[in-house]
C-alpha positions in Angstrom: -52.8 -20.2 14.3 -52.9 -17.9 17.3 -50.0 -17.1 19.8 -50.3 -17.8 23.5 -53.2 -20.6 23.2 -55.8 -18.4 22.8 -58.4 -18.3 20.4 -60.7 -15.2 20.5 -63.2 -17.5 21.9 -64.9 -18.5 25.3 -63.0 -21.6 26.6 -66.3 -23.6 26.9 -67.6 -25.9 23.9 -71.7 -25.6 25.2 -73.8 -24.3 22.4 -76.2 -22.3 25.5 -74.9 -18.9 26.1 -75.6 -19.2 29.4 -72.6 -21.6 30.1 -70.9 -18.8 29.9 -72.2 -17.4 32.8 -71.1 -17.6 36.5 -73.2 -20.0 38.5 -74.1 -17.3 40.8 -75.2 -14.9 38.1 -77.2 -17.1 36.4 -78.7 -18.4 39.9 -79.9 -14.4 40.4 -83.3 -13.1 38.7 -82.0 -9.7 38.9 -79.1 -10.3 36.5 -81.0 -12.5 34.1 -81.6 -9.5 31.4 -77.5 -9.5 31.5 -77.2 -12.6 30.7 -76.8 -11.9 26.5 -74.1 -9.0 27.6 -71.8 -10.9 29.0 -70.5 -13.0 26.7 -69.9 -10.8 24.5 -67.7 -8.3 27.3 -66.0 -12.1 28.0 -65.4 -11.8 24.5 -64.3 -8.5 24.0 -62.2 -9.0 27.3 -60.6 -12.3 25.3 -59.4 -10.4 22.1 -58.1 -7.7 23.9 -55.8 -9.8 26.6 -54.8 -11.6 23.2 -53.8 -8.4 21.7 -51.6 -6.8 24.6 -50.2 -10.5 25.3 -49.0 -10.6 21.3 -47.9 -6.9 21.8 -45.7 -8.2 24.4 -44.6 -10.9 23.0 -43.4 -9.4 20.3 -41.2 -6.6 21.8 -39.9 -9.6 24.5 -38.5 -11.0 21.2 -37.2 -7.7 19.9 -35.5 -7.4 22.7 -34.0 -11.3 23.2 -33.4 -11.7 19.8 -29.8 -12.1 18.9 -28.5 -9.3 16.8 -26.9 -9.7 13.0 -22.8 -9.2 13.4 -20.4 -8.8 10.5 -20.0 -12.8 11.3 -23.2 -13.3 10.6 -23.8 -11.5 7.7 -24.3 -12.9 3.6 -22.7 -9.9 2.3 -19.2 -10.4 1.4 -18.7 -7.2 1.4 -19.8 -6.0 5.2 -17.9 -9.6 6.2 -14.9 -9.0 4.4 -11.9 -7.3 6.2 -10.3 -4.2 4.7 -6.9 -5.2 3.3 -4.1 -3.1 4.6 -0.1 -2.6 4.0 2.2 -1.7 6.1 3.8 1.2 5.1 7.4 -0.3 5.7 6.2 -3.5 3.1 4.4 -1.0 0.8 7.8 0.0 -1.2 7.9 -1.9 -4.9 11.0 -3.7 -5.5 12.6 -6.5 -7.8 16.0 -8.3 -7.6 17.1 -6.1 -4.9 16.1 -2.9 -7.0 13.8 -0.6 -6.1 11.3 1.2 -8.7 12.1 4.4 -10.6 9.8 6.2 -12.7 11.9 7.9 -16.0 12.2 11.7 -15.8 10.8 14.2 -18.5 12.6 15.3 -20.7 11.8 18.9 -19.8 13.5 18.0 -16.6 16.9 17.0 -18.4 19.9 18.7 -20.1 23.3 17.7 -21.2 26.2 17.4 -19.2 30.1 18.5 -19.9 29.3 19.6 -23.6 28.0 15.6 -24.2 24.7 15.5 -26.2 24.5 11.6 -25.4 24.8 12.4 -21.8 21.8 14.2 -19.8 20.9 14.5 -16.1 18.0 16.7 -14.4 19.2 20.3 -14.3 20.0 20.2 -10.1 22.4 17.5 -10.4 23.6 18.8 -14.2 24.8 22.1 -12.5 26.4 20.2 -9.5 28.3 18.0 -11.6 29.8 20.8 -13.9 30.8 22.3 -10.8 32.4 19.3 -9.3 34.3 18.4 -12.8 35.6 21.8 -12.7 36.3 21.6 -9.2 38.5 18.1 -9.7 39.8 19.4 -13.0 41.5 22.2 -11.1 43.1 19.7 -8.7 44.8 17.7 -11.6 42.2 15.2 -11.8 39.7 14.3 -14.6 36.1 13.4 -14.1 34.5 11.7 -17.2 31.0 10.8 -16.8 30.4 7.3 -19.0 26.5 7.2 -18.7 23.8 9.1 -17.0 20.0 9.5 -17.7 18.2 6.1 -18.8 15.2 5.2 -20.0 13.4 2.6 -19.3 13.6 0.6 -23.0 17.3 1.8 -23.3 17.7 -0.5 -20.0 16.3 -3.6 -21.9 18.6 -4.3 -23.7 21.5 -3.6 -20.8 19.7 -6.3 -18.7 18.0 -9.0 -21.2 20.1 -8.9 -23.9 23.7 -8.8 -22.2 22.3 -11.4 -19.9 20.9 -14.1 -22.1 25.4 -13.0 -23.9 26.9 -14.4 -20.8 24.3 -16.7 -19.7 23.2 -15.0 -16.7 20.3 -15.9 -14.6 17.9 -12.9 -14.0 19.3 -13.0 -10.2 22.9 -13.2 -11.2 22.3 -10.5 -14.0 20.4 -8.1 -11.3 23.8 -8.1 -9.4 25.1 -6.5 -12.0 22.7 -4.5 -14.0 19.0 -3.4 -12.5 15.9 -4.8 -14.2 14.0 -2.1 -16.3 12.0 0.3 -14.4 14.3 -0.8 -11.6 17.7 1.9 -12.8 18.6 4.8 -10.6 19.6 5.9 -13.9 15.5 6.4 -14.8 15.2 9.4 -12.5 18.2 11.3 -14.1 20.4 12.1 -10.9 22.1 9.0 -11.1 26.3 9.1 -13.4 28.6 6.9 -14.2 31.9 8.4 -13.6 35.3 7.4 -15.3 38.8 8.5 -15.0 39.8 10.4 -18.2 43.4 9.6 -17.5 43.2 5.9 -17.0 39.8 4.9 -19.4 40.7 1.0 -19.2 38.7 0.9 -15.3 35.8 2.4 -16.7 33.0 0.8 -14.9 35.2 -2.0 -13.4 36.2 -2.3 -9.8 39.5 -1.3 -10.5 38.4 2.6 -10.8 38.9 2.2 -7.3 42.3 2.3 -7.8 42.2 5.3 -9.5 42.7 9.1 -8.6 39.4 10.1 -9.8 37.7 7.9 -7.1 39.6 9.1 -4.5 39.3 12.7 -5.4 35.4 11.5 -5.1 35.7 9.8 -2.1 36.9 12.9 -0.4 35.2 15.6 -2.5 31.8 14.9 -3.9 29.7 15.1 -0.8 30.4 19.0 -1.2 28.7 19.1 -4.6 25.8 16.5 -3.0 26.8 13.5 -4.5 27.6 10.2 -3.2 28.3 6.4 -4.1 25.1 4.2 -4.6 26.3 0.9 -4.4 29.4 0.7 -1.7 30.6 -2.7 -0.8 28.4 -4.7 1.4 25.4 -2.1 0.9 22.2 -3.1 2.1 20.1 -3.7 -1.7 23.1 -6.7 -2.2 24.0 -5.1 -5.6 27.8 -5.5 -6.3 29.9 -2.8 -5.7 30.2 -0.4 -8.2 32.6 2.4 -7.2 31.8 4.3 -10.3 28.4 4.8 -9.6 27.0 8.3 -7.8 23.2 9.6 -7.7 22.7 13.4 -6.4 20.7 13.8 -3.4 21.0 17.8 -2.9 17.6 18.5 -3.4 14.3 17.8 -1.9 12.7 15.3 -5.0 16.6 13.6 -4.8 16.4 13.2 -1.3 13.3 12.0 -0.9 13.4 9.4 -3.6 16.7 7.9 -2.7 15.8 7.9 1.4 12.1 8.3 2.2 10.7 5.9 -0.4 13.4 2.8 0.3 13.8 3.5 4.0 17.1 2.9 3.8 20.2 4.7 6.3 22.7 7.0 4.6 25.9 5.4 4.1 28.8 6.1 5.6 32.1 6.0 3.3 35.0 5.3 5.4 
């Protein structure tokens, strides 16, 4: 079927080819030997308006024609939008706890003579110094625990747990989940008081010289308490535990990755 109503043919049905002559033409003996070339100029004249008038049909429908958006689309994947996280919700946490990848051990060594105790080397050589440091003041820093790996935190979280029939939640107040432990990246130490052992990692080594030696003396070596009272993760207070931030990596893992403000120990 042709566009436009037009069919490549003269519009009259007659069978003489003279119908398709003007009256006045055919009524003059001068033009009767042009009488078999004008139908086929009519003709010619027909296609060719047909042509341009399909030509211009066409781009008048290029033009009109409503244009494919991402809306309109099939493809899931040009529809789609691209997912995006905010940095500020981007930081992986459980319980409270934040994530903590396990240090090498080529990154560790021990600490005060203690084979079972290792930190990195950074926060090693700034807790030797700050042992000495409080040793020489009359006071003794023990530490109780510091690098932990990730399976040697199972056991601290599932298994004492399920003992005093702790929820995950209530447990997490207490003890981070594994791959959760400050104690992973190896600048985190529990420190006791060698004088008064019985308020190892209780709140009563508070009460103790060795935490207030701390309290007034560790930020010189670059240490400082992880879980005050009231801080903002919600894990109970545990005055016997200190992470080193002295260093860029420390620094950085402890501040930048949790967006958290320094506390301020009063």
């Amino acid at each position: 079927m042709n566009k436009g109503g037009f069919s490549g043919k003269p519009q009259n049905s007659s069978n003489d080819p003279g119908d398709d002559i003007p009256v006045a033409i055919r009524d003059t003996p001068d033009a009767a030997p042009k009488k078999w070339l004008q139908p086929r100029i009519v003709v010619i004249g027909g296609v060719t308006g047909f042509i341009l008038l399909a030509l211009i049909g066409g781009f008048l429908f290029f033009v009109t024609a409503p244009k494919k958006t991402a809306d309109s689309q099939s493809s899931p994947i040009s529809s789609a939008p691209t997912p995006t996280i905010e940095s500020g919700n981007s930081v992986n946490t459980l319980l409270g706890h934040l994530a903590y990848s396990e240090a090498l051990d080529s990154e560790l060594v021990t600490i005060s003579a203690n084979r079972g105790i290792r930190m990195r080397k950074a926060a090693a050589q700034k807790f030797e110094e700050m042992v000495a440091a409080a040793r020489s003041a009359g006071v003794i820093l023990v530490p109780i625990s510091g690098f932990r790996s990730v399976k040697e935190q199972e056991p601290l979280f599932f298994g004492v747990g399920a003992q005093r029939n702790q929820t995950p939640a209530e447990r997490s107040a207490l003890s981070a989940p594994p791959g959760y432990s400050e104690h992973h990246t190896g600048y985190a130490v529990d420190i006791g008081d060698g004088a008064v052992p019985a308020t190892n990692l209780s709140t009563n080594f508070e009460n103790t010289k060795a935490f207030g030696w701390l309290q007034a003396n560790a930020a010189r070596f670059s240490f400082e308490m992880s879980f005050p009272k009231d801080n903002a993760q919600g894990v109970s207070y545990e005055p016997w535990h200190w992470r080193f931030v002295g260093d860029r990596d420390s620094l950085e893992m402890f501040y930048k990755a949790k967006n958290l403000k320094p506390t301020i120990q009063k």
